[in-house]
Every structure is written in structure tokens, then in C-alpha cells.
N, C-alpha and C positions, 0 to 999 in steps of 0.2 A: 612746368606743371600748372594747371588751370584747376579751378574749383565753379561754381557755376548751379542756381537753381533754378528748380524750371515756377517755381512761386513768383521768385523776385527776379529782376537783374541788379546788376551793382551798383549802389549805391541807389538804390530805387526803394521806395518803401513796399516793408515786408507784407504780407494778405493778415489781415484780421484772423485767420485760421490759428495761424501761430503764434497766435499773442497769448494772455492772462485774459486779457477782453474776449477771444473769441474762443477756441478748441482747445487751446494749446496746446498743438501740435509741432511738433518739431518739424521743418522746410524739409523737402524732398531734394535733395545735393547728390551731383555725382560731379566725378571730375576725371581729369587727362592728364598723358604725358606724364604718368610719374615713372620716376628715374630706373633704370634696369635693374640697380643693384638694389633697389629698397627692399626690405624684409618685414616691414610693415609703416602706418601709416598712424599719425594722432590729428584730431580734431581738437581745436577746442573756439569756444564762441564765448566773447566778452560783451558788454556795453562799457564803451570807453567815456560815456559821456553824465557817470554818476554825478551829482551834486554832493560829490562828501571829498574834504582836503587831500588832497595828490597824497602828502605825510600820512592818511589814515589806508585809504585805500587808491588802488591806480584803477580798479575795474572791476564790472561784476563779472565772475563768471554764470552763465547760461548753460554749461553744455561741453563735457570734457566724452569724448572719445576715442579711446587709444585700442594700439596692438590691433586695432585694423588690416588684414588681408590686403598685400600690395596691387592684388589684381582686383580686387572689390571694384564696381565701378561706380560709389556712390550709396547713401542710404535712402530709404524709402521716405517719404512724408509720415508722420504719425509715431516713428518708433517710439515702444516702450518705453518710461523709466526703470520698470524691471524684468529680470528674464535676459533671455539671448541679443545680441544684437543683430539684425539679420543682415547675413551676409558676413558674420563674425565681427568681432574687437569687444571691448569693455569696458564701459561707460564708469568714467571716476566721478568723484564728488564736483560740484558745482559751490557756489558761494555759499547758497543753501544747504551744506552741510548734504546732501543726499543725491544719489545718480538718476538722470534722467533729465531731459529736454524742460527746464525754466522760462517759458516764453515772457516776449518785453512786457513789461509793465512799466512807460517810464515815468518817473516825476520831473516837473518842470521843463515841458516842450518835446521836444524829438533828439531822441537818441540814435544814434549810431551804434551797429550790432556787427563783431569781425567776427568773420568764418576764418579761425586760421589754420591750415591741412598743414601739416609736415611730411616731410619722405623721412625715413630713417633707417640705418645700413643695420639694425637691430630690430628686437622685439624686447617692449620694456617688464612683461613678465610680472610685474605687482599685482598686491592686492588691492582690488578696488577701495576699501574700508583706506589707502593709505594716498590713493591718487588723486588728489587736488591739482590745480595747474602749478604751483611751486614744487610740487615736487616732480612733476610731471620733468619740466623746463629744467627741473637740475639734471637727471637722467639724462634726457635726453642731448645735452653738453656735448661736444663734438662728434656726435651722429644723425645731423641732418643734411639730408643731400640733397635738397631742395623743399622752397614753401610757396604756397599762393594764399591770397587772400580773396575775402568777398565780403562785402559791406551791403548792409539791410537797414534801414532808416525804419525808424514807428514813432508814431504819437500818438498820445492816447485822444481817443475821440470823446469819454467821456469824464468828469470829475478829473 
């Protein structure tokens, strides 16, 4: 399975579009090759490179989207925080306590931002009010039939 956007490549820095600095707009992603048996699909997008102790926290989250359509081929640039997702799935909460695309804002230098895609032989059916990435990751515990990843770099250009 591949993941891939047509903003960035991997490991390249993300567009000013998508940041807190510029639209914040959520990156335009589609991806390949998921698995025949999957029954849906979860998104979720971290910065792994917080300045707060590994013991407090390991990552922010940015951007939880689950129960995605197997055959979806990707989300648009810009989707809503709230409302439908197009193309289906349901956007859980983020670090920020609330659903919707959190673009980088980082502190202290350039962050690394993972796009991580899961296949899964299920559909995880919550409510959003309860889908954070921990619970997401407890669910989804022995039904994932493949993952890719995709890495977006940002620094803030200003303050």
C-alpha cells in the first residue's frame, strides 16, 4: 500500500497552504494497492518532533480520519473540519480535543509530520466524540492488513 500527495513528496517540506501560517488546509492525499480484503481504511497524521518529554506526551496529533471507504482513492486538499468527509469516513478528535485538519505550527525548528494510512479487515463504527488516536489504535489491534506512511517536514518561517 502507498500513500503519496500531490502538495509534498516524502519527506520534503509541506506548502505554506497547510500550515497555521498559511490556509490551513489539510494536503490533498490519495493512495494505492490497498489490500483486497480491507473494509475500510484510518488516517491519522502526528508531529513526532514535539519539544515536550517522551513520559508526557510521544506526539501531536494533527488529523484522525477513520472508517474510510476501501475503495476511496484519496482526500481532496482543504477538507472540512466539520460535516461529511468527502468521499466518506469520520474524522476523530485530534490533540486539540476537536475534529478537523490542525495544520503545523511548529516550535523550535522543523518538524516532521506522518501520514499514517492503515487497511483494516473491519469498519471501527464509533463515535467520533470518543475517537482520539488511542483509542482508535486499541480497536484497531489485530485488524490491520497493511500500513504506509508519508512524511511532510515544516518550519515556521515566522516568530
Amino acid at each position: 500500500m502507498e500513500i503519496r500527495s500531490a502538495g509534498f513528496q516524502n519527506n520534503a517540506t509541506m506548502p505554506r497552504s497547510c500550515t497555521a501560517e498559511g490556509d490551513n488546509l489539510s494536503p490533498p492525499l490519495s493512495w494505492s494497492d490497498v489490500p483486497a480484503g480491507a473494509k475500510s481504511l484510518v488516517l491519522i497524521v502526528e508531529d513526532i518532533d514535539i519539544p515536550i518529554p517522551r513520559f508526557i506526551m510521544k506526539s501531536w496529533v494533527h488529523w484522525v480520519v477513520y472508517d474510510i471507504p476501501p475503495g476511496s482513492p484519496g482526500l481532496p486538499q482543504g477538507v472540512p473540519g466539520r460535516g461529511p468527509v468527502p468521499g466518506g469516513g469520520t474524522q476523530g478528535r485530534t490533540s486539540w480535543q476537536r475534529p478537523g485538519w490542525g495544520g503545523p505550527n511548529p516550535v523550535g525548528g522543523e518538524h516532521r509530520y506522518v501520514f499514517r494510512l492503515h487497511a483494516l479487515d473491519c469498519r471501527l463504527g464509533i463515535a467520533p466524540r470518543r475517537a482520539g488516536k488511542r483509542r482508535l489504535l486499541s480497536l484497531m489491534a489485530g485488524h490491520v492488513l497493511a500500513s504506509a506512511e508519508l512524511t511532510g517536514r515544516y518550519r515556521k518561517t515566522r516568530g
